[in-house]
N, C-alpha and C positions, 0 to 999 in steps of 0.2 A: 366587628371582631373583638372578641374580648381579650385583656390580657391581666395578666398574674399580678399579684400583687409585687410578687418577687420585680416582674417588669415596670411596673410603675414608681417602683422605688428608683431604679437605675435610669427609666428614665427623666422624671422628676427629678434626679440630683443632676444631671447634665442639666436640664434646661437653667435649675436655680444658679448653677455654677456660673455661666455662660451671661447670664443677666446681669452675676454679680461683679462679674465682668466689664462692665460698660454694654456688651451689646444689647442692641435692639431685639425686641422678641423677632422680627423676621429674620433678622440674620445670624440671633441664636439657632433659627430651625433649618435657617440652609446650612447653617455650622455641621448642626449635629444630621442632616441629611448626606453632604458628607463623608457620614462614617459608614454607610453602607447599614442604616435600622435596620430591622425587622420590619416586614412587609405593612402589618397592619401600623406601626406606630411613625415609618416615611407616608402612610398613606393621608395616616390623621394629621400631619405636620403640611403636608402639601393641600389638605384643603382647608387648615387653619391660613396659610399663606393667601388662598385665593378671593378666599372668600376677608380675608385684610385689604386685598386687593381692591376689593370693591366696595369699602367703607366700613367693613362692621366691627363689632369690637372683639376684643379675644374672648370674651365670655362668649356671645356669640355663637365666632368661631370653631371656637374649640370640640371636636369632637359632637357636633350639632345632632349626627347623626348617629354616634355611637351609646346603645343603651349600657355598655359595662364604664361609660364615663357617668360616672354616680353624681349624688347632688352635694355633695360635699365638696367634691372636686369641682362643680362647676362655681355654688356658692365661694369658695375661698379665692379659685381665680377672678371670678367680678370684684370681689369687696378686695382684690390686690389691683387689681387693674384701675379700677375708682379711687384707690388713694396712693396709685404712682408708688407702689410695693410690691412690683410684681414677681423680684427675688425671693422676699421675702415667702410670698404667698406660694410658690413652687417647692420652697425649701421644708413648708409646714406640710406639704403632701408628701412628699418625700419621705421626711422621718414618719411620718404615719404611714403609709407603705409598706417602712420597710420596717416599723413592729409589727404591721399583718406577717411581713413576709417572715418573720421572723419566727413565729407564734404558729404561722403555718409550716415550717420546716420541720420547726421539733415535736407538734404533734404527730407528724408523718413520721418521723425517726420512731417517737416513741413506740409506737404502733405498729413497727416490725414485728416482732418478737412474738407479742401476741397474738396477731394473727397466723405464724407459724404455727406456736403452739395450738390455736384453733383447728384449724385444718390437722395435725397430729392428732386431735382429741375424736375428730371426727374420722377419723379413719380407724382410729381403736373402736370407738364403738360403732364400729359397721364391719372393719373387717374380722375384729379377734372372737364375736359371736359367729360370724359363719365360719369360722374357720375350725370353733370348737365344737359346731354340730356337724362338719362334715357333708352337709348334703347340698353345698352350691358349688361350680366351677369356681375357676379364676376371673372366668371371664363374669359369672355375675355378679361376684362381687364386685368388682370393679365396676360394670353398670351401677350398682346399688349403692357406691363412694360416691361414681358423678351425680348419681342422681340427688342424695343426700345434699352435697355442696352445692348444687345448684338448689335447693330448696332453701339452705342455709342461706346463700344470695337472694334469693326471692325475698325471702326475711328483712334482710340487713336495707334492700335496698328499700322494700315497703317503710323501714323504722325509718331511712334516711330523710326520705320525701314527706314524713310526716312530721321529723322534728323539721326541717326549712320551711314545711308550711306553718308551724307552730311560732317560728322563730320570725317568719316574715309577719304573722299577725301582730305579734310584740310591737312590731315597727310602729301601730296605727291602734293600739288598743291599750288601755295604758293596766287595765284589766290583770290581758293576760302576760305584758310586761313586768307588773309587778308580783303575778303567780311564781315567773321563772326567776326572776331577782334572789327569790326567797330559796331555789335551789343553793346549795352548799356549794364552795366554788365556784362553781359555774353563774351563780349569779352574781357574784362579787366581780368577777374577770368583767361580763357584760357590762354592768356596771361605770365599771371604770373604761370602755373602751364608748360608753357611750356618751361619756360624762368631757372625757379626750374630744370627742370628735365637736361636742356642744362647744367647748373653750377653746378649742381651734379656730372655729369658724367664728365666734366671738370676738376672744382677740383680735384676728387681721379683719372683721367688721368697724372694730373699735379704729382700729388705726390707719382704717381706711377715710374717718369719716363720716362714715354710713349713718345713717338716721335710724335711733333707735329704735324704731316700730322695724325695721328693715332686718335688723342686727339681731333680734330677739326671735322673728319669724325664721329667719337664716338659719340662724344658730339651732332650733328647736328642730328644724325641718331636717336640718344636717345629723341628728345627734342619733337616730335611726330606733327613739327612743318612744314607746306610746305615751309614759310620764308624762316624760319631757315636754313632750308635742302639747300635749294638754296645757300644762301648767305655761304653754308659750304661749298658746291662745287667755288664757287667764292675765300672761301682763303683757298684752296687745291692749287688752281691755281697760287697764292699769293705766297704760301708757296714754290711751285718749281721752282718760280723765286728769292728765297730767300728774299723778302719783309717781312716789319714787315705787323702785321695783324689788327693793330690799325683803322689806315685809311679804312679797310674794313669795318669792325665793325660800321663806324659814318657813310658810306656811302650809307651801304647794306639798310636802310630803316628797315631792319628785328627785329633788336634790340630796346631798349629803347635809348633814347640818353643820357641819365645818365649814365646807363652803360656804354655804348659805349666810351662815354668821359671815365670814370674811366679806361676801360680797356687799353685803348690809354696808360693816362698816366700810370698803372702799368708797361704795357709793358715795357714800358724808361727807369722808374724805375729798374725796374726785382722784383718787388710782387708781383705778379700775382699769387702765392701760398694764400695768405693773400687775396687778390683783391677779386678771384675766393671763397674762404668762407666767407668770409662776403655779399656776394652778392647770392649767395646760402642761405643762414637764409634769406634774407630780400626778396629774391622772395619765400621764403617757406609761411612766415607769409602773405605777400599779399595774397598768392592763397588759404591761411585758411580764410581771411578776404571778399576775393571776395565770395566765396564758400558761407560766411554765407551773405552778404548780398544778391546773389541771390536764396538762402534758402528762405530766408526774404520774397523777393520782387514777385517770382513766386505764391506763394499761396494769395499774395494780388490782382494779376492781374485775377486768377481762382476764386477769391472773387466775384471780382466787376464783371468777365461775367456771373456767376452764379445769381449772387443776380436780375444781369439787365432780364437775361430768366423768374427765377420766375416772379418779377414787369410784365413783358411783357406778361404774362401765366394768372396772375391773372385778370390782365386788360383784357384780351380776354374772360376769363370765365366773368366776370361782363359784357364786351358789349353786350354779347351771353345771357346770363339775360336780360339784358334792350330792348335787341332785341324784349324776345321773351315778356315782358308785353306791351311793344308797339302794337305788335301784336294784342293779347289778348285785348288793350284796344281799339282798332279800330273793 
């Protein structure tokens, strides 16, 4: 069963609350069992329990068979649970959550309006030409609107399915990751949301612990980035020849070069516990900030080709007028 981001944020802030509480992960879940969940997330809670029951660990555990439990989510709960941070690592899904959820709310908001005004645009130009030649019912019009909108849906959902399947190749090609990078906003937003999920899983690796070949493959694997994935396998490579991982970092192209540079020098340093959370918040809030201006900016561009169809719909009803008194006056 999948569930929303909206959900995984509330549920994610119960669980972190609860741990940060003294309790034990099992009796944080019969806590929040309890409260009467939502079917599918007492259902994942009841066989995280069982299967604790019978040794294994929450990484494990957790959602073993659910495919909308992502690998971020899985990576952050292992590298929390391996360094006895398990609040912690609940509380980093959480806030990341609930900037999806967040990011998904006000795109949906945005996106009223426009598509009203779509649906209006398509109705003028379907029904204000039959209505100026006179020669269909009501009722075919009206077939000729459904039909219209439904083609209009055909459209939208064929565009749909082809930018997720564009967007899921991203994931693993670093190609054509960096083709959409290059889009105006939209690849800034991604960006920073891939960059968020890379320093997430990082961080609570770091502080878990975790063995840096661990940390790095985690992190790249989490970051849902083709770059990224790349240049993770480049300091995998790094890392078995015992090299620092700085010079990767500036050179992979994959990265920011701010980062990059910062991480260099932590590295020298040895912050990179501190380096890696502060840079996690500051890619959080970009990808809240990208999020909303392309909120913003997409229902302005559905404005303007909307508004330009009507102008262009009206204009052809009027020439189709003057047409026909020309006629008439000859």
């Amino acid at each position: 069963m999948a569930f929303s981001a909206a959900q995984k944020h509330l549920f994610y802030t119960e669980i972190a609350k609860l741990l940060e509480a003294g309790f034990g992960i099992r009796a944080a879940a019969q806590a929040m069992l309890d409260t009467r969940l939502p079917a599918g997330q007492a259902g994942l809670l009841k066989e995280m329990d069982r299967d604790l029951e019978a040794g294994k660990s929450i990484a494990a555990s957790f959602g073993k068979d659910l495919p909308a439990i992502t690998s971020l989510e899985r990576s952050i709960i292992g590298a929390g649970e391996r360094g006895g941070r398990m609040a912690q690592a609940f509380q980093h899904l959480a806030d990341y959550f609930g900037l999806l959820a967040a990011a998904r709310r006000e795109a949906l908001q945005s996106m009223i309006y426009p598509l009203v005004l779509l649906h209006l645009g398509v109705f003028v130009g379907v029904i204000a030409p039959a209505l100026m030649s006179g020669e269909k019912s009501v009722v075919e019009m009206m077939i000729q609107f459904a039909l219209a909108l439904l083609v209009l849906y055909g459209i939208c959902f064929v565009v749909w399915l082809g930018i997720r399947a564009l967007l899921r190749t991203a994931t693993v090609s670093a190609q054509v990751d960096a083709m959409i990078n290059r889009i105006p906003l939209l690849g800034k937003a991604r960006r920073s949301m891939a960059m968020a999920r890379f320093t997430k899983v990082y961080h609570t690796c770091l502080l878990a612990g975790l063995s840096m070949q661990e940390t790095v493959g985690s992190s790249a694997e989490a970051s849902r980035s083709g770059a990224i994935r790349e240049a993770g396998r480049k300091m995998e490579e790094t890392l078995k020849r015992g090299e620092a991982l700085g010079p990767v970092f500036i050179a992979s192209g994959a990265f920011p070069s701010a980062f990059a540079r910062s991480y260099a020098t932590a590295e020298e340093a040895g912050g990179l516990d501190k380096d890696l959370a502060r840079w996690s918040k500051v890619y959080e809030d970009d990808a809240a900030r990208g999020a909303k201006a392309l909120s913003a900016t997409i229902p302005k561009v559905l404005y303007a080709f909307i508004v330009i169809f009507i102008v262009w719909t009206i204009l052809k009803i009027y020439s189709g007028y003057f047409d026909v008194l020309d006629q008439l006056g000859d």
